[in-house]
C-alpha positions as CSV (number, residue, x, y, z in Angstrom):
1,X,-33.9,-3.1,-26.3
2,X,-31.7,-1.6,-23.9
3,X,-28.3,-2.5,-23.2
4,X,-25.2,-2.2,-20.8
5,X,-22.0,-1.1,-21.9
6,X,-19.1,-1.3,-19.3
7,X,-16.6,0.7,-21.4
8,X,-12.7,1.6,-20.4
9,X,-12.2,5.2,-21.7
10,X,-8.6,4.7,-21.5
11,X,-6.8,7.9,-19.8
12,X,-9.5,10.3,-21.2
13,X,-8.1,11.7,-24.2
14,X,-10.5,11.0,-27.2
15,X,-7.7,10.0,-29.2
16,X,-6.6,7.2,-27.1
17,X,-10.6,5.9,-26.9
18,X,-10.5,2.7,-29.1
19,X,-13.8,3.0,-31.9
20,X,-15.7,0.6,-30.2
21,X,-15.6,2.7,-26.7
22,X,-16.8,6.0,-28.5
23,X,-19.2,4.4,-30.3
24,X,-20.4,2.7,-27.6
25,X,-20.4,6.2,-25.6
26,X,-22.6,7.4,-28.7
27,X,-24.9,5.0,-28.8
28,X,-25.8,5.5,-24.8
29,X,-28.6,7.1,-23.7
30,X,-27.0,7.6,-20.3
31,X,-23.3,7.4,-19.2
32,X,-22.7,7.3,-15.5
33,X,-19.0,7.1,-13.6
34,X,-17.0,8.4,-10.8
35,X,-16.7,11.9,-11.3
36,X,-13.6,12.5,-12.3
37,X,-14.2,10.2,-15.0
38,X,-17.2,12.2,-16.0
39,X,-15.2,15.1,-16.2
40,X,-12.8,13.8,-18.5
41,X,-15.6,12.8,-21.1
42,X,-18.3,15.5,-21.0
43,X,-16.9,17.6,-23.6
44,X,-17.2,15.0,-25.9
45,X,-20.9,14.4,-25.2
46,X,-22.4,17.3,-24.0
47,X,-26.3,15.7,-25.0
48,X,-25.9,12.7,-23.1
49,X,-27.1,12.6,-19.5
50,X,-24.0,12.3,-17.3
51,X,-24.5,11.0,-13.9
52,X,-21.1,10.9,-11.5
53,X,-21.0,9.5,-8.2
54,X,-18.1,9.4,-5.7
55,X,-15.4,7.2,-4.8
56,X,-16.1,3.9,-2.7
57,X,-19.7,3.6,-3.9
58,X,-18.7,0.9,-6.6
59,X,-21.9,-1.0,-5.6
60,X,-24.3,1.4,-5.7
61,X,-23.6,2.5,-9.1
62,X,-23.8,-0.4,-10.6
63,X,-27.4,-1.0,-9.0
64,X,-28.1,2.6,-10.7
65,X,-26.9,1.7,-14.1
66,X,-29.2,-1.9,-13.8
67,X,-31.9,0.8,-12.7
68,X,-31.3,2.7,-15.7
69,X,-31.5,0.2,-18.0
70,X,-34.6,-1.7,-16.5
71,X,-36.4,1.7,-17.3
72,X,-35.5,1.5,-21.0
73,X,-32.3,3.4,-21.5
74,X,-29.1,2.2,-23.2
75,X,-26.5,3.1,-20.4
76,X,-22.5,3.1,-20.3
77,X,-21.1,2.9,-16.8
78,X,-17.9,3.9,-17.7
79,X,-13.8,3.3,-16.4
80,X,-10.3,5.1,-17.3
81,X,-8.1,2.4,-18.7
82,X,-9.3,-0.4,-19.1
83,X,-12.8,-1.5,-17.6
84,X,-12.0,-5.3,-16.6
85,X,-8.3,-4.2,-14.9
86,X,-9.2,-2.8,-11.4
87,X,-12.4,-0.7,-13.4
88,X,-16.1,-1.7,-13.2
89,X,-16.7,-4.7,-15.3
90,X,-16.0,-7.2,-13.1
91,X,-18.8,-6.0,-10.4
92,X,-21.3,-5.3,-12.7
93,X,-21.1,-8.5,-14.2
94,X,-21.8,-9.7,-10.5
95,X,-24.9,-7.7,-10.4
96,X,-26.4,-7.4,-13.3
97,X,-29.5,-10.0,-14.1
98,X,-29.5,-11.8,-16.9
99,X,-32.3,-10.3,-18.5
100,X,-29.9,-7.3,-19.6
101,X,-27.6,-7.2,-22.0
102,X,-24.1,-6.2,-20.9
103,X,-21.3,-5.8,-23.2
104,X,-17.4,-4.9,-21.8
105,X,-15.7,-2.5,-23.9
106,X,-11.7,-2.8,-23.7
107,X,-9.8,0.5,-23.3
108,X,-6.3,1.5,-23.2
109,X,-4.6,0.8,-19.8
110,X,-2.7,3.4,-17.4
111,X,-0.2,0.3,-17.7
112,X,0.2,1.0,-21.1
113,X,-0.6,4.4,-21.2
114,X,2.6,5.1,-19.0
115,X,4.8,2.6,-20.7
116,X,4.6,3.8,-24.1
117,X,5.5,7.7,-22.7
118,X,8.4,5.7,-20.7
119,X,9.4,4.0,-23.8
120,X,9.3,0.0,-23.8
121,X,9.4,-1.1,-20.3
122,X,6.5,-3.8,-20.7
123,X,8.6,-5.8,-23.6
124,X,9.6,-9.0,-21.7
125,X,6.8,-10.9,-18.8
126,X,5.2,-8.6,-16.4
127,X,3.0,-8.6,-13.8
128,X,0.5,-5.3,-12.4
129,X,0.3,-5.1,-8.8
130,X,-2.4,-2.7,-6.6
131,X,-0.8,-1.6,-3.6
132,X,-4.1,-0.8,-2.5
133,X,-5.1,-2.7,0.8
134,X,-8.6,-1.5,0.4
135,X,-10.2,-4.6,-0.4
136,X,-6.8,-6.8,-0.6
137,X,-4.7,-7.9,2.5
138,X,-1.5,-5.8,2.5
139,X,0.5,-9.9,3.8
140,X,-1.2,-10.9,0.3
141,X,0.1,-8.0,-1.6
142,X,3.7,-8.4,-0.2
143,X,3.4,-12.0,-1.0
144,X,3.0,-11.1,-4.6
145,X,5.6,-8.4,-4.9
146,X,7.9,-10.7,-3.0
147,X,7.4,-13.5,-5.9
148,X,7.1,-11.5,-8.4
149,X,10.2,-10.1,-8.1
150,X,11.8,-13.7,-7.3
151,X,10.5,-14.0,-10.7
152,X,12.4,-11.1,-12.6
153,X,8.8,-9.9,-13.8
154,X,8.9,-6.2,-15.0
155,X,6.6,-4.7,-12.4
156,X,3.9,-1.7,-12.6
157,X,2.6,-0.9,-9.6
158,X,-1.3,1.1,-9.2
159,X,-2.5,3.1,-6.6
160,X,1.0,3.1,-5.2
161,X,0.7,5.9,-2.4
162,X,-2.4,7.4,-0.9
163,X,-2.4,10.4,1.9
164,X,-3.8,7.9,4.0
165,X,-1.0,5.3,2.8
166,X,2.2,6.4,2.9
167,X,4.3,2.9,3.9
168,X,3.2,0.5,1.3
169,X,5.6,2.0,-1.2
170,X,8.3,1.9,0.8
171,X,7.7,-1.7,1.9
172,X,7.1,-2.6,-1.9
173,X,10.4,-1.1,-2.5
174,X,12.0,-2.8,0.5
175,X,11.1,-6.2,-0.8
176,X,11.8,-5.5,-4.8
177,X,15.7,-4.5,-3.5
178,X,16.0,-8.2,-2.3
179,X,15.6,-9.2,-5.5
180,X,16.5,-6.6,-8.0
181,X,19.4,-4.7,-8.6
182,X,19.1,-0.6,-6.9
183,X,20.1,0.4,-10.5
184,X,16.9,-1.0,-11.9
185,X,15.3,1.7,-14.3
186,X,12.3,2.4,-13.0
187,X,9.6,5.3,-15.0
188,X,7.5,7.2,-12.4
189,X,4.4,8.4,-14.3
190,X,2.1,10.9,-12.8
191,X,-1.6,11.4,-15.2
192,X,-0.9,9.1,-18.0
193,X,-2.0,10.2,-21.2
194,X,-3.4,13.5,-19.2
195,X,-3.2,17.5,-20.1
196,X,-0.7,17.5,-17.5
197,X,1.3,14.1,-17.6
198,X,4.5,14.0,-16.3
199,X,7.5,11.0,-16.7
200,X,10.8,10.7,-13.9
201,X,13.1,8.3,-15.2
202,X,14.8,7.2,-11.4
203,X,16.0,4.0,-10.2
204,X,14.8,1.5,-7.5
205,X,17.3,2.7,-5.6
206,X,16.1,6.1,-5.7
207,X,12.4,5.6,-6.7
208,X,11.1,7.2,-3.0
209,X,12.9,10.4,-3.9
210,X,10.2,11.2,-6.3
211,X,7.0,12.5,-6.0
212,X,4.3,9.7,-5.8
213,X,0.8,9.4,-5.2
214,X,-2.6,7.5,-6.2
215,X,-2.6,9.3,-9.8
216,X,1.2,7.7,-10.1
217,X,2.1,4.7,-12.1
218,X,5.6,2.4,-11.3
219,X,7.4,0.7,-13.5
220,X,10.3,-1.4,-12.1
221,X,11.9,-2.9,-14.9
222,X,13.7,-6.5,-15.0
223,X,17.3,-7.2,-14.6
224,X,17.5,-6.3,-18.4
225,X,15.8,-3.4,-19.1
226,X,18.6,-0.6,-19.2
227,X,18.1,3.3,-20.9
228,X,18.6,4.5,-24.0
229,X,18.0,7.9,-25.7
230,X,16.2,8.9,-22.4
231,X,13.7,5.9,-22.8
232,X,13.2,2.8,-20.6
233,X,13.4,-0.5,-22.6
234,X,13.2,-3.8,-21.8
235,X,14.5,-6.1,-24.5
236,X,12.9,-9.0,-25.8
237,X,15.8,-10.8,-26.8
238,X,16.3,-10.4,-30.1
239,X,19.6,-10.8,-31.6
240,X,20.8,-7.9,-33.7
């Protein structure tokens, strides 16, 4: 019978693929994904058919993969990270019939990918934030980096700078200095858990000094975290 798998690769690596995600990868007939997704897989299943599509035709692909499987096949439409945070899963489960069976795969998170090169920013409450006004409105977006940073929530901040969106990071950072100290450790990560991954320990204060763009994940610690050994942490509050 075929099957759906939505399935978060993580950053692409096969060692940071959870078991279930390659296998799940293995067991497909046909794995489809934006290309550079595609990319980061196809040496690990040069067999499979590998369909890629571009950017911004979210919709269309997931009517492909419920194409796919309707014919027979056993298809992965696959995600970096993880599939149900800002990936695929959440669409396809919009349009997919019932007849199918769909499965979501979790995968490691650029979240997490980043923070566990940074050291232990992500110890204490946070909260993930898209600065991506594609399908969001940017008053929205400001509204939650506002209260989250009212909140002291570590924050880690996708898609934080595009060529066509060059403001929203320094907005972001305008509003996160209300609240939070210009000292604030913040880890700059640039292709998480990639070939050619790359970590800037800054500060708020001199976050925008830094090289930034969509392949970039922030994180802006609380007004705890603090440096040590060249690592960000964020303590949890144990006593020792």
């Amino acid at each position: 019978m075929a099957k759906i798998y939505v399935v978060g690769i993580g950053p692409g690596k096969k060692g940071d693929m959870t078991f279930r995600a390659y296998d799940a990868l293995e067991k497909s007939d046909v794995i489809i994904g934006y290309k550079t997704y595609i990319d980061l897989i196809k040496e690990y299943f040069p067999e499979k058919e590998l369909i890629s599509s571009p950017m911004k035709k979210e919709v269309d692909r997931c009517r492909e993969v419920v194409e796919i499987a309707e014919s027979g096949k056993t298809v992965s439409l696959i995600s970096s990270g993880d599939a149900g945070i800002y990936g695929m899963a959440g669409i396809m489960l919009e349009i997919v019939p019932e007849s199918i069976e769909t499965e979501i795969i979790p995968g490691v998170t650029a979240s997490n990918a980043a923070a566990a090169t940074a050291g232990a920013p992500l110890m204490h409450d946070f909260a993930t934030i898209s600065l991506s006004d594609l399908l969001t409105d940017w008053d929205l977006i400001k509204k939650r980096v506002d209260l989250a940073s009212q909140g002291d929530f570590v924050i880690s901040l996708y898609n934080p700078k595009s060529k066509g969106r060059t403001t929203q990071i320094e907005d972001a950072a305008e509003i996160m200095l209300k609240y939070k100290s210009p000292e604030t450790p913040v880890a700059i990560v640039r292709n998480a858990g990639r070939e050619d991954e790359r970590v800037t320990a800054a500060t708020l204060g001199t976050m925008l000094e830094h090289e930034i763009d969509m392949l970039t994940v922030i994180i802006i610690g609380n007004s705890k975290t603090f440096m040590k050994n060249g690592k960000i942490i964020t303590p949890r509050g144990y006593k020792y």
